[in-house]
Structure formats: structure tokens, C-alpha cells
N, C-alpha and C positions, 0 to 999 in steps of 0.2 A: 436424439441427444441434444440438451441445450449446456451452453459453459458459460456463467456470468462470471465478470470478472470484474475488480474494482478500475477503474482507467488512469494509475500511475503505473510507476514499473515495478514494483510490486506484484500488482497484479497481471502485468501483463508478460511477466515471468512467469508468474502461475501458470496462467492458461496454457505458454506455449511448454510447459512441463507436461500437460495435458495433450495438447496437439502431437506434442513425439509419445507419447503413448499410445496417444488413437492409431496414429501412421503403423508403428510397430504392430500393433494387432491387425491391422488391415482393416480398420475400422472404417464404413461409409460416411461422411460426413460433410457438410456444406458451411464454408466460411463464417455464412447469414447464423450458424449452429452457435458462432463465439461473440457472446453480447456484452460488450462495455458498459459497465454500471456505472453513475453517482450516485449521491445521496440526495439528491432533485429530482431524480427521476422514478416513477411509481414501478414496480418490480410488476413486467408483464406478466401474471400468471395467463392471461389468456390465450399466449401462444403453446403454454406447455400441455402436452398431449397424456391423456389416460396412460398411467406407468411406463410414460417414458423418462430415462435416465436422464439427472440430471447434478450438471454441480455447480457450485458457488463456491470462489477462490478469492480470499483476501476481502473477501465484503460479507456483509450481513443484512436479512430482513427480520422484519420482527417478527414474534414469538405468533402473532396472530398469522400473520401472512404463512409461517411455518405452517403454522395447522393447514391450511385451505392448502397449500402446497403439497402437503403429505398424503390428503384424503385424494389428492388427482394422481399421485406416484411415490412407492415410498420407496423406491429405487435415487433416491436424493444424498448426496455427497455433498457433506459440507467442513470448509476447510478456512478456519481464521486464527488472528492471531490478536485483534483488538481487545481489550481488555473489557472494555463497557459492554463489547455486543458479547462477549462470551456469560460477562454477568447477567443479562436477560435473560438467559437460559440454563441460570441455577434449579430454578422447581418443574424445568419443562419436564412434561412428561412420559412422553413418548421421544423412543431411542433416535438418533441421528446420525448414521455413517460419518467418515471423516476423521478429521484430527485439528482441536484447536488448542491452541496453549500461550498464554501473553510469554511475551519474551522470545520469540521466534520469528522471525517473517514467513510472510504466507509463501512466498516461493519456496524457500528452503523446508515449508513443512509438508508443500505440495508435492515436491522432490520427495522426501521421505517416505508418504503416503504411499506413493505407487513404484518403491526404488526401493526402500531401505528395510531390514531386518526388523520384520513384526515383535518378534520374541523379545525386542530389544529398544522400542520406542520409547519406555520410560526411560531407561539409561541417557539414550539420546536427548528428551526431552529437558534432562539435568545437566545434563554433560554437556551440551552445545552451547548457550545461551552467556555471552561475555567470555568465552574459554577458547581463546586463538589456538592452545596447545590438545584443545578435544579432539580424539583420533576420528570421531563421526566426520570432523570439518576435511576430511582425506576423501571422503568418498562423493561428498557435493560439487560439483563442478563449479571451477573457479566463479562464471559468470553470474552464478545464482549465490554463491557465497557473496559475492560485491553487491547485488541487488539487497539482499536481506543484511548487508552489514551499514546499507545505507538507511533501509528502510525505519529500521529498530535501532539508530542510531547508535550502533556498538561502534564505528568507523574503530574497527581492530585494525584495518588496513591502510588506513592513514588516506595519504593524497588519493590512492588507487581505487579507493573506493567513490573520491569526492569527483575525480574526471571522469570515472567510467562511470555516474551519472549524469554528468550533463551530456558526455559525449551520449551517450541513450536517450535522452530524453529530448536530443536536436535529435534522431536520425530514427525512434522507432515508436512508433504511436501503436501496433497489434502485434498479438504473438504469429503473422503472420511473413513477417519480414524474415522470409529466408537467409536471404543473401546474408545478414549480418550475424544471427542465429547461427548458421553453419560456420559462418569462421570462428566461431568464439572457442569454439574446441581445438581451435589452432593456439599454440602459444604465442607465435609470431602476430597472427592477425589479431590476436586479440590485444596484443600489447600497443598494436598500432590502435588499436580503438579506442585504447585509454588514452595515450598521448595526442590524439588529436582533440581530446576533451581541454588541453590547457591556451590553445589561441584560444576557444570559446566560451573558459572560463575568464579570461580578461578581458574579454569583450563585453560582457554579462557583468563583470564588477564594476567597471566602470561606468556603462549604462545605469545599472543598479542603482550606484552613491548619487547620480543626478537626478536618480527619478525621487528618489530619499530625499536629497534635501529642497526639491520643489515642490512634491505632495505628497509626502509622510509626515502623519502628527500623532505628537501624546496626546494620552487619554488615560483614563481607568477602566479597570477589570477587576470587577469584585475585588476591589478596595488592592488591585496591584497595580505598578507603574506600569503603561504599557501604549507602545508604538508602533500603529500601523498605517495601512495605505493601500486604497481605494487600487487592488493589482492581482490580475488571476493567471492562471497555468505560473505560478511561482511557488518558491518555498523560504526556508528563512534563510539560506545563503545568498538572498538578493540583498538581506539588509547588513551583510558584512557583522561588524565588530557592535552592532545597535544590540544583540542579544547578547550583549554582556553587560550593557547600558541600564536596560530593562530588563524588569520583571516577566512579562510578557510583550510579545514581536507578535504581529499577525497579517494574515491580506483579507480581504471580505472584497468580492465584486456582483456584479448584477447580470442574471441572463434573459432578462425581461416578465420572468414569473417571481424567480430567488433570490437569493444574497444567499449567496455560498461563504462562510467563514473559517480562516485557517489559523490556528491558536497556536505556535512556539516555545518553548522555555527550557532555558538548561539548569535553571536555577530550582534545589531540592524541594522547597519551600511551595514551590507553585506543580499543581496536577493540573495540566491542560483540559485531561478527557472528563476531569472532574467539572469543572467551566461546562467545559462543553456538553455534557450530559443534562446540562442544568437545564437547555436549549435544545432537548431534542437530540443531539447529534455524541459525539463519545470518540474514542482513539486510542491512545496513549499517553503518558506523563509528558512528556516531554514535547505531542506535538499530536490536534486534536481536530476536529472542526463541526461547524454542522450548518444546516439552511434554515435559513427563517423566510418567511412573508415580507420581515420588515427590514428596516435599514436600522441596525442598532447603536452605530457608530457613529459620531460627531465632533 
């Protein structure tokens, strides 16, 4: 068994949706089994083995790597919610297990996949997506309702959802962190998880507005306003009240091959994945990215 998984919390919600699965079935499995993806990095097919099972949570490969992937196992689970990589696979041709649908996040549809009432996925799939009063949001567990309401930026949840991101993304890098995974089914503990997320959000806002106004600048984006800064493992609540400013907010940084780029906007008018599609890479309306070779920004 191999589990790619994208490397935010998104995805690493996924996987570990995955991991209490396997556990539950008594499934053999080795750590090395769950591989953290970007979009930098070339999708190993050569570690995966003649029909052995495999999935792919919250991330996508292309339509070509699909094929070579299928013809080695077609025991292949694939589970997304980005809108660009699910359009690449309008005319594919050959069937693909799983469950993709924009407007969901991959945890909460990876939850579903191996949890929720088959007979009734469409419903779900209509019924969930911006609908805090959906009777589906009863049966997901709080900690993955807060990942995917961050993810697909519904924040139905208000502050709860904005601490219990940062608090996760200071304290959980794999879906192998028990210790914090197991209390989230506490209401107690888990409420403590979120509250400790608010010193670390003002510690991060402040840091933020000074890293902002010493090396963040305008630019354009296909003819939009738009302001960013040379800054990675971030998102756009580092740049505060600047995405109301601008058209487009973004970070781009370098890992000595790539420039990885991350695209922002709340504003109707601007399609992030659409930008970013243009360049290889895809996402969502509202928050997109992709890698180049080059350094585009200036």
C-alpha cells in the first residue's frame, strides 16, 4: 500500500482519515507507506509495485502519469477536490475509484469515502458545501469539519476554525501524530487546541506586518493589482487586511531547483486557479499556485 498525500493540513487530514482505517482493519503497514507530496516534486511511480493498492488524497498527477500508474495497478484510489486537476480529467478514459468534487475539501470527502452512506453521496455532495445547517456536517468529526472549512475557505466557523489552523500547522507536519489526533475526539482537548492557536496567532501577526512592510511589494497579475513577498510555508493570513487592498496577495520562494507560487483573492472578479493554470499549476478561485523554473516576480 502507498498514500500520497498533499503536505498542508488538508492533506494531512486526509491521510490520517486513511491511517484510522488501515489501523481499524488490521491493516500491515510501514510509516515510509504515507508520502508527502508537492507540486516540485516528480510523482515516484517507481516505488509502486505490480497491483499494489494505492491512493492519492487532496493532490493530483497528470492525466499521462495516470495512465503509466494504472497499467502497474488499477487497485488506484483517487480522492480530490481542486477544481483545475479534476477538469484534466473530463475525457479520461478509463474509470478511477474515489470521490472528487470542487467545493469540498479532501479530508472531509476522504471521511466520506470510507465512512459515509454510499447510497447517498450525491445528496451529501449538494447538501454539504457552504451549508453549516447540512445534517451530513453531524456525522464528520469536528476536527476535520475545521480542516476543510479552512481549507475551501467556507470559515462557517468563524475564529474556530482560523486557531485551529495555526494551532495545527505549529504542532502537526504527518498524519502520524498521535498524541494530538487522539485528543481531538475529546471536546475538552480539543478545545484546548484551538485556544492555544490565539498567543500564536499574534505572535505571527505581528511578525507578519513587519516582514510586509520591509519586503512585500506591488506588482501585476494579468493586468490585476497585486502584492507579494519573496515567503514560504505561509498563506494569506500572514498579509492581514493587504487582501482587501489588492486584487491579488501572494508568496513565491525558491528551493534551489523551483519557485513555488501561492495566488490569494477574495475578490469575485479574480480566479486564482485560473492565473495559475495558465503556469502549469491550478487550485481554487480564491487561492491557487504552481512551480516554475523561473523567478516571475519582480
Amino acid at each position: 500500500m502507498k498514500v500520497f498525500y498533499h503536505n498542508d493540513m488538508d492533506g494531512i487530514v486526509s491521510a490520517r482519515v486513511i491511517l484510522n482505517k488501515m489501523r481499524e482493519r488490521k491493516k500491515e503497514f510501514l510509516q515510509e507507506d504515507f508520502i508527502k507530496m508537492d507540486y516540485s516534486k516528480k510523482f515516484p511511480l517507481d516505488i509502486i509495485t505490480t497491483n499494489e493498492e494505492v491512493f492519492i488524497v487532496d493532490y493530483s498527477i497528470s492525466p499521462e502519469e495516470m495512465i503509466k500508474l494504472l497499467n502497474k495497478t488499477k487497485r488506484v484510489v483517487w480522492i480530490d477536490h481542486h477544481k483545475s486537476a479534476i477538469e484534466k480529467y473530463k475525457d479520461f478514459e478509463q474509470e478511477i475509484s474515489g470521490l472528487r468534487a470542487n467545493g469540498i475539501a479532501g479530508c472531509v470527502l476522504t471521511y466520506w469515502y470510507f465512512n459515509g452512506r454510499q447510497n447517498e453521496t450525491q445528496e451529501f455532495l449538494t447538501d454539504y458545501p457552504n451549508n453549516i445547517k447540512s445534517l451530513y456536517r453531524k456525522e464528520i468529526p469536528t476536527y476535520i469539519k475545521l480542516a476543510g472549512d479552512w481549507d475551501v475557505w467556507e470559515h462557517l466557523y468563524g475564529e474556530e476554525t482560523r486557531l485551529f489552523t495555526i494551532s495545527f500547522n505549529a504542532r502537526i507536519s504527518n498524519p502520524f501524530a498521535d498524541y494530538y489526533f487522539d485528543k481531538f475526539y475529546g471536546r475538552e482537548e480539543l478545545g484546548h487546541f484551538i485556544q492555544s492557536g490565539e498567543a500564536m496567532k499574534e505572535y505571527r501577526n505581528s511578525w507578519a506586518k513587519e516582514f510586509m512592510n520591509r519586503y512585500g511589494f506591488e506588482t501585476k497579475i494579468g493586468g490585476f493589482s497585486a502584492f507579494l513577498a519573496n515567503l514560504g510555508n505561509a498563506n494569506s493570513e500572514f498579509f492581514g487586511d493587504l487582501i482587501d487592498k489588492y486584487d491579488i496577495i501572494g508568496t513565491f520562494c525558491y528551493n534551489g531547483e523551483t519557485w513555488t507560487t501561492s495566488l490569494y483573492s477574495n475578490k469575485n472578479y479574480v480566479d486564482c486557479a485560473e492565473i495559475c493554470s495558465s503556469y502549469g499549476g491550478g487550485g481554487h478561485k480564491g487561492a491557487a499556485g504552481f512551480v516554475s523554473k523561473e523567478l516571475l516576480w519582480r
